[in-house]
N, C-alpha and C positions, 0 to 999 in steps of 0.2 A: 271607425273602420267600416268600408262600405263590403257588404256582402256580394254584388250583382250589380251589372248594369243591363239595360236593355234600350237599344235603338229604334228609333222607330220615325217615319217618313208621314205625316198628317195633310194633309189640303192645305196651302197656304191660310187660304179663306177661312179653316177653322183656329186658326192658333190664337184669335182675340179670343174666341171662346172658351178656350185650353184657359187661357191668362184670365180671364173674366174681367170683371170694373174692377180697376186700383191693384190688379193682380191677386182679386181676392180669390178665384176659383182657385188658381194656382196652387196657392197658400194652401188652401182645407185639402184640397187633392195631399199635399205633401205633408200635412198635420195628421190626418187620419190614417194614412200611408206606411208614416214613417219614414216619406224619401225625401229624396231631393230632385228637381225638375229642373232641365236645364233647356231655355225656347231657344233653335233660330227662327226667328221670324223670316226672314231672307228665303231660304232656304225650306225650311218645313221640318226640317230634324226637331226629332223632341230626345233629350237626354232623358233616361231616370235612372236615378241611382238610388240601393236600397241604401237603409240606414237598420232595419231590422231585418228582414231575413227574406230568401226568396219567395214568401207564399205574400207578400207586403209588395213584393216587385214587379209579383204576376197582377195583381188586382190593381194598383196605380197603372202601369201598363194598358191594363185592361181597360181600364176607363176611360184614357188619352185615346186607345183605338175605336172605344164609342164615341167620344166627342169628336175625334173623326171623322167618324162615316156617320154625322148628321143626328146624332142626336144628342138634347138640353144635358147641361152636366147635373140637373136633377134627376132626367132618368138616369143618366151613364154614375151616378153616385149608388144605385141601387147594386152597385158592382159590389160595392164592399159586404154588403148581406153574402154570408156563405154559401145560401143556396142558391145565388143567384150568378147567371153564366152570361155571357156572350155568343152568342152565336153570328159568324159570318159570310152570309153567301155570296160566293163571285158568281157574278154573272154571267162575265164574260166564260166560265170551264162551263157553262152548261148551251150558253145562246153564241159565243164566237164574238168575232167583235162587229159584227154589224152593230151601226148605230139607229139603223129603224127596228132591227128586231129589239136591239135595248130600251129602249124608247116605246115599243107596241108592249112590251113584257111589264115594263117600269108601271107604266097606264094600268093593267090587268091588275096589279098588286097592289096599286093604290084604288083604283076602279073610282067611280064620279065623286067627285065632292069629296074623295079618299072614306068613301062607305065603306069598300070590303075592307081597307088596313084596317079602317075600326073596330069591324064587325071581327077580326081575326082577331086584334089588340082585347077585347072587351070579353071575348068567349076563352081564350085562350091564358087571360091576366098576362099580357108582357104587352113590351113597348117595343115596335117596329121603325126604324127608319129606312125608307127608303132612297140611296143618297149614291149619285154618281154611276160606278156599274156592282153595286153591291145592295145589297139587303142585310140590315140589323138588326137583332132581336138579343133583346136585355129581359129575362124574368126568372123564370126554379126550372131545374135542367128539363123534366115532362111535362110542363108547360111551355117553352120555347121548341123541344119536338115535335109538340103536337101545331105549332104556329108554324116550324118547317113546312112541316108535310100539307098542311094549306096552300103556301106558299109556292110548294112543288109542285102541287096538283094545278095552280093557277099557271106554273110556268111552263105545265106540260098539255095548257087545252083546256082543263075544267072549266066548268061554267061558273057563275059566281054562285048560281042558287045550287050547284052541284057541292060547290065547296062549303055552302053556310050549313047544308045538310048535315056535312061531315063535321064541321064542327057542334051542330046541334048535338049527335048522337056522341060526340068527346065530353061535351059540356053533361051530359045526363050522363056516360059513365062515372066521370069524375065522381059527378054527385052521389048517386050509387057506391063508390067505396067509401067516401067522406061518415055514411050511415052508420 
């Protein structure tokens, strides 16, 4: 009996990634899940259907929307950990759809050599993709906040040495309550 389905539209271009070699991604997605995945490749629809219940439907789900929006189904596996979330920013609800400001914002978030995603990625513990007109962030829910608001400070003007401050002074709270 299936519990839940949920539809969902992915980039053409990522659905080999969805399937992985020989359909093995597919498979572990829908083993560890408990669903069933159903690809158009054509098209971009991704079926899931639960097989255990809907907190299995949301996290399968969940993982096809990060391999989605650009990133490895090694990080987007980190889904299945309880504390760990997705977070999804459009870009287009905060910059519009111009494509030089998407493209001038895209650049600031990844910045040279994609230094600041890392410098976010590594102060922050999550992994960032920046992919199309969105921003991803897979880690533990005040850890992918605290990369938000990085994020937003970059897309609001900050500087990058204004932003790595802010993370400085996250990174040493954090540690401060860890004591």
């Amino acid at each position: 009996m299936m519990e839940g389905e949920e539809y969902l539209v992915v980039p053409k271009e990522r659905i080999a990634v969805i399937i992985g070699p020989k359909g093995e991604t597919k498979k572990h997605i829908e083993n560890k899940t408990k669903t069933k995945i159903k690809i158009n490749s054509k098209s971009g629809e991704v079926e899931v259907e639960a097989r255990g219940n809907a907190v299995s439907l949301y996290i399968a789900s969940n993982i096809i929307r990060a391999i989605g929006r650009g990133f490895s189904p090694e990080h987007a596996l980190y889904l299945l950990g309880e504390s760990h979330v997705l977070e999804i920013i459009d870009l287009t609800e905060i910059l519009g759809k111009s494509e030089k400001a998407l493209q001038t914002k895209r650049g600031r978030i990844i910045g040279k050599k994609g230094k600041i995603r890392e410098e976010i990625e590594k102060k922050t513990q999550t992994f960032i993709s920046v992919y199309g007109k969105t921003v991803g962030i897979i880690g533990e829910m005040e850890k992918v906040q605290k990369a938000k608001e990085a994020i937003e400070m970059l897309l609001n003007g900050a500087t990058h040495d204004t932003v790595k401050r802010f993370l400085g002074r996250a990174e040493r709270e954090e540690r401060r309550f860890e004591l």
